[in-house]
C-alpha positions in Angstrom: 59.5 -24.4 -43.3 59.2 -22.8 -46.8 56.9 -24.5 -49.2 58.6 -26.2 -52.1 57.4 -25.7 -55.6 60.0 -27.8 -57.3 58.3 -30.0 -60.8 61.2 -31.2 -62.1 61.0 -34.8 -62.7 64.3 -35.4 -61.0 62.8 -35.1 -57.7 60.8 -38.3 -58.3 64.3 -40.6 -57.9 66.0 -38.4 -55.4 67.8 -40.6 -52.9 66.2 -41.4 -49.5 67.7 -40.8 -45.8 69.5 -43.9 -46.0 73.1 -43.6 -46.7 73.1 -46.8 -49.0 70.4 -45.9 -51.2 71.9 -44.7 -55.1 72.1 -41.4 -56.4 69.9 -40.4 -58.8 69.4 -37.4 -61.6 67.2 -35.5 -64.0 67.9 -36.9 -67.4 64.2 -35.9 -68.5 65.0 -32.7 -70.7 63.2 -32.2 -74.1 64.6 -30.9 -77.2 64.5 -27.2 -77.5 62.4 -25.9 -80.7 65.3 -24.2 -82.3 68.9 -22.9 -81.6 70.3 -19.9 -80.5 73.2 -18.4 -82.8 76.4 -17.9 -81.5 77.4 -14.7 -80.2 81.3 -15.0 -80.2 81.4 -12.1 -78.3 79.6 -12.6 -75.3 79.2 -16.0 -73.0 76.1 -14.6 -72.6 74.8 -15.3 -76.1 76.1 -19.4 -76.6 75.2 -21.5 -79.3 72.8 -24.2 -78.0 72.7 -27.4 -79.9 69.8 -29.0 -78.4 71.4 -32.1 -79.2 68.3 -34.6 -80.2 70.3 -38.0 -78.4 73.3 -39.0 -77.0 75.4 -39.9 -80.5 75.1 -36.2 -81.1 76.0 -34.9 -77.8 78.7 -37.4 -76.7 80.2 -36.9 -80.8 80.6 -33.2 -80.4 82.0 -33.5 -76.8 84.7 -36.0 -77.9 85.9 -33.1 -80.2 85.6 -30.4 -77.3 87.1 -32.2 -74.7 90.3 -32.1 -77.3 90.3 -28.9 -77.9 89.5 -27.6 -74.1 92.0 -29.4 -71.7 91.0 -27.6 -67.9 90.4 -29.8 -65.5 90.2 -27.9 -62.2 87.0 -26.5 -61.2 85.9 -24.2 -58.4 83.0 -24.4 -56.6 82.3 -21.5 -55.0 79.4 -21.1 -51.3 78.6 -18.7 -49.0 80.3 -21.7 -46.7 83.7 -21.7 -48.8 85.4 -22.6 -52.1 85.5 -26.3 -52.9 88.3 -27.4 -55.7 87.9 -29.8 -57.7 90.4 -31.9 -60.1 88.1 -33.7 -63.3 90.0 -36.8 -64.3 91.5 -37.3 -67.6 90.5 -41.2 -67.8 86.9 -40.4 -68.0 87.4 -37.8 -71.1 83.4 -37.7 -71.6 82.6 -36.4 -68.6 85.5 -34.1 -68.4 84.4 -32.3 -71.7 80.8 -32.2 -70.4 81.3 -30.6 -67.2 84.0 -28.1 -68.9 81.6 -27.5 -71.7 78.5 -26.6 -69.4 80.8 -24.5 -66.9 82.4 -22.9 -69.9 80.5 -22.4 -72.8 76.7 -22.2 -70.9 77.4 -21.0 -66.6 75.1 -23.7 -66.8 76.0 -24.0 -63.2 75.6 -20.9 -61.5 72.7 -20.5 -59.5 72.0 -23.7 -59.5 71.7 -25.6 -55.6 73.4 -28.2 -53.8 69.5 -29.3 -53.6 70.7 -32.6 -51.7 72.2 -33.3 -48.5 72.5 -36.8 -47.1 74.5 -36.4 -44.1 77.4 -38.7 -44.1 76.7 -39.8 -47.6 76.3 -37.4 -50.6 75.8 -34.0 -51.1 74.1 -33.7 -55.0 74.0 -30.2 -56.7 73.4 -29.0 -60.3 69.5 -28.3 -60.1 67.2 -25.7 -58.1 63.4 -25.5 -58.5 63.5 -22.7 -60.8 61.4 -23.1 -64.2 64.6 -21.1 -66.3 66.5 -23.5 -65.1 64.6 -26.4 -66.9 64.4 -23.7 -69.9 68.0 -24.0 -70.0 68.4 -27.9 -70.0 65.9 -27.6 -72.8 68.2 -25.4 -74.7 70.9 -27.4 -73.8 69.5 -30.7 -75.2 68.5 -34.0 -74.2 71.1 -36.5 -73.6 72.8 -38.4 -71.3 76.6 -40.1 -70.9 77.9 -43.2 -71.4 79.5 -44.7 -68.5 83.4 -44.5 -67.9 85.9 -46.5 -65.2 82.7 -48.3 -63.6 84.3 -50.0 -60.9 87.5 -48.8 -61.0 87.6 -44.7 -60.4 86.5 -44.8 -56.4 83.7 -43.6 -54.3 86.3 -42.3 -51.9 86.2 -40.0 -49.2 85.8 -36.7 -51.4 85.2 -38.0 -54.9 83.3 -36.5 -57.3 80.5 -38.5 -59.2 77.6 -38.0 -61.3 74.0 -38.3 -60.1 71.8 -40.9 -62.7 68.3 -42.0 -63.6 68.0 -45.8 -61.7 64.6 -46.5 -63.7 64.9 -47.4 -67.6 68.5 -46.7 -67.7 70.6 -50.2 -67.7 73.4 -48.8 -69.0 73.7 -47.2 -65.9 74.5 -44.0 -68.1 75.0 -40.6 -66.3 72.9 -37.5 -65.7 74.7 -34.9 -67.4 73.6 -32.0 -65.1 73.6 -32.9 -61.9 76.9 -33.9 -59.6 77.7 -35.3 -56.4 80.6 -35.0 -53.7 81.0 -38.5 -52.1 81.5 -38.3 -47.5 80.7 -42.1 -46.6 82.8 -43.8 -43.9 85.5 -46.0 -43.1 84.4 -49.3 -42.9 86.5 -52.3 -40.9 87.1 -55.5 -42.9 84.3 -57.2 -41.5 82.0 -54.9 -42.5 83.6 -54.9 -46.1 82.7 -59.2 -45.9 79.4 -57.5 -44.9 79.1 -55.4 -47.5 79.9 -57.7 -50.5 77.4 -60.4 -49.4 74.8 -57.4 -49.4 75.3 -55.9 -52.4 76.6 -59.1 -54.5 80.5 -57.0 -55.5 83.7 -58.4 -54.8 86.1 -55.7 -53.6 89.4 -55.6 -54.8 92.9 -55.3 -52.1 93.2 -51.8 -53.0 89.4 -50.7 -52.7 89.6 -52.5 -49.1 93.1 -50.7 -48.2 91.4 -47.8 -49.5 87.8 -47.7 -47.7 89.6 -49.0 -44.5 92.1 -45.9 -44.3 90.6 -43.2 -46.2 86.7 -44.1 -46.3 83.9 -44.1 -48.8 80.9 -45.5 -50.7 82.3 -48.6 -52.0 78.6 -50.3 -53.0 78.6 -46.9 -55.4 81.3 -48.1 -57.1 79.5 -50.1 -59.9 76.8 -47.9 -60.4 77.7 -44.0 -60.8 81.1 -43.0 -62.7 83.1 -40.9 -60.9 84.6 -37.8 -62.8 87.3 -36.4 -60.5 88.0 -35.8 -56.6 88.3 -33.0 -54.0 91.8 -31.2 -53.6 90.8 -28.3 -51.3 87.7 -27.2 -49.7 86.5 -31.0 -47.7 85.9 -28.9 -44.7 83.2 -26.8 -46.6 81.8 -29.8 -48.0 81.6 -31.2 -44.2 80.0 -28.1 -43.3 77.1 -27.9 -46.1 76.9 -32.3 -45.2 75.4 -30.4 -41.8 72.8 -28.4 -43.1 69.0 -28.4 -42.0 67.1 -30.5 -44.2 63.3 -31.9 -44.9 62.6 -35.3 -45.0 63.2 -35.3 -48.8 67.1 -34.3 -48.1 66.1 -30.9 -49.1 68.1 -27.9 -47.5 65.7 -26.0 -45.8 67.8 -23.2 -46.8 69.2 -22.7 -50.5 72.7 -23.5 -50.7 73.5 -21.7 -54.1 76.5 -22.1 -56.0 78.8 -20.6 -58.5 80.9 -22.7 -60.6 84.0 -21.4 -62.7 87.4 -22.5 -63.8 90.6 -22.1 -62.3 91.8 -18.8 -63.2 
């Protein structure tokens, strides 16, 4: 087993083995110094905003997300391609994850660093220090919450990871994402479930995570941005990966992340 470097303070509320624990992120970024001008030329030149709080950021994304309507995503493994569709009722999020994919490749060569089997696996980070420099650059902020309770943890949804301590607007992480497995759970164990976590599921969240399965004690706490339409079988396959007692691959799982072309 390699020996892991990784500083980041995301790795201090990373989930644990058990499937029911939450999802966490990095929202610990600092404001970069200065910005970077605009090359309008090259992606490889972007303008960074370093955004100083989330007003600013969430502001200039309202505007973006207008003006840049994709919503399907590829995710691309040396397992397979995983497609994604963003939802348009959670418009924030949207014109985040469009605006990092397209404006920054803030994703590429970043690691689905996470694997709960069964649960979760979380990607968007890697323990490499450019990658911090490029949060930096990118600014400190995080997301207001959208359709708590009412988009799904379903089998194959897509969520964002978030900060549990200091953060009681349960807002989200803007860097890092999950991919939602869970289970199919029987009624019974739905009674079960609401007693535990104090939620009262609705008819079609139990016809839902009876047939299709899920995470439904997510539901409350992590907003979920959009959901798997091709590629489940390679996000089964990465679900089954080696890891440490930390949920860490013990091999890298890098990705690339690009628009539908």
């Amino acid at each position: 087993m390699f020996i892991r470097t990784f500083t980041l303070i995301s790795i201090l509320f990373l989930l644990g083995a058990c499937q029911d624990a939450p999802v966490t992120g990095d929202t610990a970024a600092k404001r970069s110094p200065q910005t970077r001008k605009e090359n309008s030329q090259s992606r490889l030149e972007p303008e960074f905003l370093a955004w100083e709080n989330d007003q600013e950021a969430q502001a200039y994304l309202k505007s973006y997300g207008q003006s840049n309507p994709e919503n399907i995503v590829v995710i691309e493994t040396a397992f397979g391609k995983i497609k994604i569709r963003l939802y348009q009722n959670t418009p924030l999020h949207r014109a985040n994850f469009i605006y990092l994919v397209k404006e920054h490749q803030y994703f590429n060569g970043t690691w689905f660093h996470r694997v709960s089997p069964g649960h979760v696996i979380q990607a968007g980070n890697n323990d490499e220090y450019t990658l911090k420099a490029l949060r930096d650059r990118i600014g400190k902020y995080q997301l207001a919450p959208e359709r708590l309770g009412l988009n799904y943890h379903q089998y194959g949804a897509v969520a964002m990871a978030r900060s549990y301590k200091n953060n009681p607007e349960k807002k989200s992480d803007p860097f890092e994402f999950y991919i939602n497995l869970g289970k199919r759970y029987s009624q019974g164990q739905l009674d079960l479930m609401e007693k535990e976590y104090g939620i009262d599921l609705s008819p079609e969240q139990r016809a839902l995570y009876t047939e299709k399965g899920g995470s439904p004690h997510l539901d409350l706490e992590h907003t979920v941005i959009g959901e798997v339409i091709s590629g489940m079988e390679v996000v089964e396959a990465i679900s089954k990966v080696e890891t440490d007692k930390g949920e860490w691959p013990l091999s890298n799982v890098p990705i690339e992340v690009y628009l539908e072309k």
